[in-house]
C-alpha positions in Angstrom: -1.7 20.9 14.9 -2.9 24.4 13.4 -3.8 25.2 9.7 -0.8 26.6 8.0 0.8 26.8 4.6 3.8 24.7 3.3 7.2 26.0 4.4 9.1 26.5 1.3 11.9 28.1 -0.2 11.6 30.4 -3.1 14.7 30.9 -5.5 14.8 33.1 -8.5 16.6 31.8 -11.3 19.6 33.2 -13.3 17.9 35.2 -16.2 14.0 36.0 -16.7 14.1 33.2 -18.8 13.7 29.9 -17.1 17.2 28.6 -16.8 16.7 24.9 -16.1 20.4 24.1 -17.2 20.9 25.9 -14.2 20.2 22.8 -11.7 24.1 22.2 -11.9 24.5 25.3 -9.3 21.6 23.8 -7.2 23.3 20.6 -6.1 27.1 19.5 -7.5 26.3 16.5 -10.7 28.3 13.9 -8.5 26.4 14.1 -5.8 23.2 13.8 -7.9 24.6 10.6 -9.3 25.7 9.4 -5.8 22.1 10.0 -4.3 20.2 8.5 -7.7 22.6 5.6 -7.8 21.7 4.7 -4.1 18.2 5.5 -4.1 17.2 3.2 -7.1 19.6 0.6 -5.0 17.5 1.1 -2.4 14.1 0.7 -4.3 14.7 -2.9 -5.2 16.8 -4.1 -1.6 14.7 -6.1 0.0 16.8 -5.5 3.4 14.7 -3.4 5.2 17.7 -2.2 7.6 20.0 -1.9 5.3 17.8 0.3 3.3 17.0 2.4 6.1 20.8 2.6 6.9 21.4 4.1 3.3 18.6 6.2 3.1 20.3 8.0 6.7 23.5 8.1 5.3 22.1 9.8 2.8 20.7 12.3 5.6 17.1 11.5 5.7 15.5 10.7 9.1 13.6 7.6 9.5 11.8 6.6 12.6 11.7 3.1 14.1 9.5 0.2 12.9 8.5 2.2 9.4 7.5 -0.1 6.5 8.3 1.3 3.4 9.3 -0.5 -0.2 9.8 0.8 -3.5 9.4 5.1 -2.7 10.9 7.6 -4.7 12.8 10.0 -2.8 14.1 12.9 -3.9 17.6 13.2 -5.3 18.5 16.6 -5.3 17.5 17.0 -0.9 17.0 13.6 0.1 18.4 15.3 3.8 14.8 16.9 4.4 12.5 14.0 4.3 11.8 13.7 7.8 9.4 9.6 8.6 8.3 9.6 11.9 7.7 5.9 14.1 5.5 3.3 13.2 5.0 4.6 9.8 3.6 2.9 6.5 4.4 4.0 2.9 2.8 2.4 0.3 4.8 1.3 -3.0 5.9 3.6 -5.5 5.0 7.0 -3.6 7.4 10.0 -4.5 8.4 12.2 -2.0 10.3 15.2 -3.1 11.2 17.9 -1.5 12.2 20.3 -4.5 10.7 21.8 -7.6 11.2 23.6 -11.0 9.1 25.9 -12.1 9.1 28.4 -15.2 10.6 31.7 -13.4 11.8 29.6 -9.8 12.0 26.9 -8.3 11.3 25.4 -4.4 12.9 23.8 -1.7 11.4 22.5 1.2 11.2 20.3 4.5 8.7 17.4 4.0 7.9 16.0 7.5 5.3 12.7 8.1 4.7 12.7 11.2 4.0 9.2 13.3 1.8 6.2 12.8 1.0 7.7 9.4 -0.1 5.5 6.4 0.4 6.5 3.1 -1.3 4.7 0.1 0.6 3.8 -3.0 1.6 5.9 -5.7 1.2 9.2 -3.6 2.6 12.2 -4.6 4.3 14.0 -1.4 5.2 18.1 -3.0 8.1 20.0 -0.7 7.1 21.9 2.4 4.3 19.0 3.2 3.8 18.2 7.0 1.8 15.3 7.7 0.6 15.3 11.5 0.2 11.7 13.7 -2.3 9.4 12.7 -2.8 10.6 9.6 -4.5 7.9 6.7 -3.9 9.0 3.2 -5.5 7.4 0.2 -4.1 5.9 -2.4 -3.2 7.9 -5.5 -3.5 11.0 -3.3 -1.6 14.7 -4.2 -0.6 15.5 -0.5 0.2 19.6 -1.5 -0.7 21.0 1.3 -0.3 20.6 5.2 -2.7 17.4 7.0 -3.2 18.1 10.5 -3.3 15.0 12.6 -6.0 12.4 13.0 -7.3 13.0 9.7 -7.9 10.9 6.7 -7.2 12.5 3.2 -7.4 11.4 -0.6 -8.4 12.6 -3.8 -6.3 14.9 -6.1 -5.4 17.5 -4.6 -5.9 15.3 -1.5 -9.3 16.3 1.2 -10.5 15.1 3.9 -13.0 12.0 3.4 -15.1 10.6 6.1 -15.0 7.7 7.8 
């Protein structure tokens, strides 16, 4: 897998000013309260298939035999977390695949790829594709793209040797 920058969408807000009231035209408020009502569900189910089958209805792809308890998705694009097979994800790692900043915000595809584990209480920013085999640390900032193979960690997250 090559070197390349996170694939993300740029938006312009409204007015010069940062118009965060704005999010309402981002994603309709009933839908945010149908995905953050079944995401926190699914953060204390135990039922590992069940979760999994919420989690797709809600349009994310998840791979087979992926271990993952007590994540933070995002709520506003939950449909472009993409977990490859035989993934881990350690508790209370966020994953989001949106962000507001003072004069835009950002939209993009976060894709882990397979066999991956991710410590807990990893930060995952939009746009972020994590290749195969790929070990990330625990309390890692994953903000930029980790080629396969590789083991990261650290804040923004490197690459540490083995």
């Amino acid at each position: 897998m090559e070197k390349k920058k996170r694939d993300v969408d740029y938006f312009e807000y409204y007015r010069k000013r940062g118009d965060f009231h704005k999010w309402k035209n981002i994603q309709h408020p009933i839908r945010l309260l149908k995905n953050f009502l079944m995401i926190t569900f699914c953060r204390l189910m135990p039922d590992n298939r069940f979760r999994y089958m919420i989690y797709r209805k809600l349009g994310a792809k998840i791979g087979k035999n992926v271990s993952m308890f007590g994540i933070r998705m995002d709520i506003f694009f939950p449909e472009l977390i993409e977990i490859g097979d035989n993934t881990l994800i350690g508790q209370d790692t966020m994953i989001i695949t949106h962000e507001f900043l003072k004069s835009h915000w950002k939209r993009g595809r976060v894709k882990i790829g397979k066999n991956v584990t991710i410590g807990a209480m990893c930060l995952i920013l939009p746009g972020v594709e994590i290749g195969d085999n790929v070990h990330v640390a625990a309390y890692s900032l994953v903000n930029k793209n980790v080629p396969e193979g590789k083991f990261v960690g650290g804040v923004p997250a490197k690459e540490i040797r083995r």
